[in-house]
N, C-alpha and C positions, 0 to 999 in steps of 0.2 A: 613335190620338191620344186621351190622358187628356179628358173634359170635366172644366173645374171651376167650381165656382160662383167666387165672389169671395171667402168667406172660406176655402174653400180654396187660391185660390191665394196668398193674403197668407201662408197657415200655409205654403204651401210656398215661397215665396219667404223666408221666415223659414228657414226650415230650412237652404235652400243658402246665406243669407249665414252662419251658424253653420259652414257646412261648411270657412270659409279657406278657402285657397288653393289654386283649382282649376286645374288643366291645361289651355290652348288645346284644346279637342277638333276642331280641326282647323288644325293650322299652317299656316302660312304664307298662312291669309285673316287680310288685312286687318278682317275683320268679325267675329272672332275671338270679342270681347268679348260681342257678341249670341250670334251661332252657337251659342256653347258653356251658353248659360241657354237657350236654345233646345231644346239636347239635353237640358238635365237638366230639362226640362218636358216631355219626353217627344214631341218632336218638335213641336211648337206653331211656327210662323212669325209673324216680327214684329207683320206686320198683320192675324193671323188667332188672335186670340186667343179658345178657346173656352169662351168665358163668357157667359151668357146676355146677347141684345144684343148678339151680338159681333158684326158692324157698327161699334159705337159704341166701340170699346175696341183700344188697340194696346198692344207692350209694344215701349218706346224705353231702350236703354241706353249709356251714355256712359264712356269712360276719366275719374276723376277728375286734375284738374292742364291737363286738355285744353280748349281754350276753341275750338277748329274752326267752321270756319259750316255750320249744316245749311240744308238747303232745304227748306223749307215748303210752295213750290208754284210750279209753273211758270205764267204768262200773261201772254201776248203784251197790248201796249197796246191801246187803242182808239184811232180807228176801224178797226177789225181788218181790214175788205174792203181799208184800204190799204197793209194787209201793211208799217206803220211803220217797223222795222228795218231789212228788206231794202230798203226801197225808197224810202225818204229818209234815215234816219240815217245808214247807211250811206253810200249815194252823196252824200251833201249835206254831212256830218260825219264821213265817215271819212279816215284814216288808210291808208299803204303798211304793208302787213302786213310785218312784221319778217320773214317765209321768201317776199317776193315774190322770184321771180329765181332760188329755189333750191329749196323743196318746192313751193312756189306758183309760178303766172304773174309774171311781171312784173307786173302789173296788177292782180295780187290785192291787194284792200283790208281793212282791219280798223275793227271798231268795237268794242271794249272799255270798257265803262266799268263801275263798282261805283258807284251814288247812292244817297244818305241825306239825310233831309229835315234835317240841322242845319250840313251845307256843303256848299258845291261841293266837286268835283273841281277838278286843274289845266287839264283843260281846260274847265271852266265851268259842267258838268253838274249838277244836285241836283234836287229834291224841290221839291214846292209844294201844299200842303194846301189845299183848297177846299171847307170846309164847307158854306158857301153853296152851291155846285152841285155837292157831293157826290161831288167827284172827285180822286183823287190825280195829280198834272200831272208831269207832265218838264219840267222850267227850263232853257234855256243864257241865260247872261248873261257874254258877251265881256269884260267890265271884270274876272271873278275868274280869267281864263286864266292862266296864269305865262307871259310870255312871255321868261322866257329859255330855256325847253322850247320853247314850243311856237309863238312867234311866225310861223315859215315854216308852221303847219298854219293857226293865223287867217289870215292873209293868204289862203292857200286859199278858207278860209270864205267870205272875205266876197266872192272874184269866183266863187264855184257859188253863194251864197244870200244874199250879205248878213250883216249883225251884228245883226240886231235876234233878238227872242224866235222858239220856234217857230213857225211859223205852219202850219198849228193844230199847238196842244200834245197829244205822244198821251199819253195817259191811262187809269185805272184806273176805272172807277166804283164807288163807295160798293156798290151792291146789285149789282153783277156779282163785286165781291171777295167781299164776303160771302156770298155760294151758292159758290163755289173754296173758300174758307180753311173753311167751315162744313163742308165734305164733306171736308180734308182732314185738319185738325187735331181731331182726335179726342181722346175721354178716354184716360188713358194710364196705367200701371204706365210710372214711369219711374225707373231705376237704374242708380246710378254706382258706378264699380266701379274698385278700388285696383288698379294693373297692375306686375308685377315678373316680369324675366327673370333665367332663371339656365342661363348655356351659350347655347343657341338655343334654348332650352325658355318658354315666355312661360306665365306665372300670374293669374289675376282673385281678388280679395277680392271678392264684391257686396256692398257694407258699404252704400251709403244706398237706401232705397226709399223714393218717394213716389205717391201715386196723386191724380193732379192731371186734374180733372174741372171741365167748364164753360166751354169756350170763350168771350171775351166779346170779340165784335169791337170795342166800342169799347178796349179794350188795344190791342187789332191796332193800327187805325188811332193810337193814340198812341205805338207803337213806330216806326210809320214815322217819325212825325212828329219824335223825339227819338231819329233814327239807330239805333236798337235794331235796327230789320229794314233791310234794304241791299235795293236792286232792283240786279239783277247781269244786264248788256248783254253777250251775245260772241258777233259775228257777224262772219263774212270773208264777201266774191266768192262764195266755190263752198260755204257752208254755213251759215246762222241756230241756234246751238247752241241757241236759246230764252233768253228771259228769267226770272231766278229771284228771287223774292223769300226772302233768307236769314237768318238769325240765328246769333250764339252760341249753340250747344246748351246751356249751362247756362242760359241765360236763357229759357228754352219755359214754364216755369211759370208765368211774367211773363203768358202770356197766356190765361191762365184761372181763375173765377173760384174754385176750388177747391183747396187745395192740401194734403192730407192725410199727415202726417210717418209715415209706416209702424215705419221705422229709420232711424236717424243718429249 
């Protein structure tokens, strides 16, 4: 493995965008786009970029045209000991899992939700910022359900729990996100890259480089707040896949206070 300092790697990231249109160096991954700036850096792995500090430094790259959710970071809500998902939303607010009866039990249940602090879902789920007690909150409020979806799931609702708010709401705290998001979201080499096939043979331009430095949690928390980042619920019966807080990969620069134009 190459070490380089920083203005080495800018000069060589320079060079491979100059190089056009380079060959998937390994097809048929999915991950392709990275993989292959991976190989022409001389074997370097995404989150292990060797540049002094490197700890503090990843290299993220994106197909341009592609607007995907990445994940930023997985955590479960608080009060954690009450294992929240599994163990109320689920059973209190779930759902017959679309393969109960057929991959699943009978009985197998589902809780799906995707929430964002600027609406509800149809079934009534979103965001609720608490500055004051420094906590990002889970909402249901039964009046923005659609009930021509989902009228036979409220009715559920309200003889396992009733229609009022959670009681207690689980929650994110202000200083427990920020020790997650601070150790996850790191400074970055981040480049988008132009993607063209020809036959079954797949190509990358790496045409834009930016080095976007400075995490600033107060972004964080106004992303959530203005739908930017999604907190992503999917849990059945027989598995808790985790909770994910997500975003549009083009939109990660959004949350740092740095944002340096290399190439564009």
């Amino acid at each position: 493995m190459k070490i380089y300092t920083k203005e080495g790697l800018i000069k060589e990231l320079l060079e491979i965008r100059d190089m056009g249109w380079i060959a998937n160096a390994r097809p048929g991954n999915q991950g392709g786009v990275g993989n292959t700036i991976e190989d022409l850096l001389l074997g370097i792995e995404e989150n292990n970029l060797p540049l002094p500090n490197a700890n503090e430094w990843e290299l993220k790259t994106q197909r341009m045209g592609q607007s995907s959710l990445t994940t930023l970071l997985h955590m479960e809500p608080s009060p954690r000991a009450m294992k929240f998902v599994p163990s109320i939303l689920l059973p209190l607010y779930g759902w017959k899992h679309e393969k109960a009866g057929s991959r699943y039990p009978d009985t197998e249940m589902s809780f799906r939700q995707t929430i964002n602090g600027l609406s509800r879902t149809d079934r009534g789920f979103g965001i609720q910022m608490d500055y004051e007690s420094r906590k990002v909150l889970v909402s249901f409020d039964c009046k923005a359900v659609n009930l021509d979806k989902h009228k036979e799931w409220l009715d559920s609702v309200k003889k396992r729990v009733g229609l009022g708010e959670l009681n207690p709401q689980p929650y994110w705290g202000f200083d427990d996100l920020y020790h997650k998001a601070g150790t996850k979201l790191l400074n970055c080499f981040y480049i988008k890259a132009e993607v063209k096939k020809e036959g079954d043979k797949e190509y990358y331009h790496y045409k834009e480089i930016y080095m976007i430095e400075g995490f600033d949690f107060e972004k964080f928390l106004k992303a959530i707040e203005n739908g930017i980042i999604l907190i992503d619920f999917d849990a059945r019966t027989g598995h808790n896949h985790g909770t994910k807080f997500r975003m549009r990969q083009d939109r990660l620069p959004e949350l740092y206070r740095t944002v340096t134009v290399i190439a564009k």
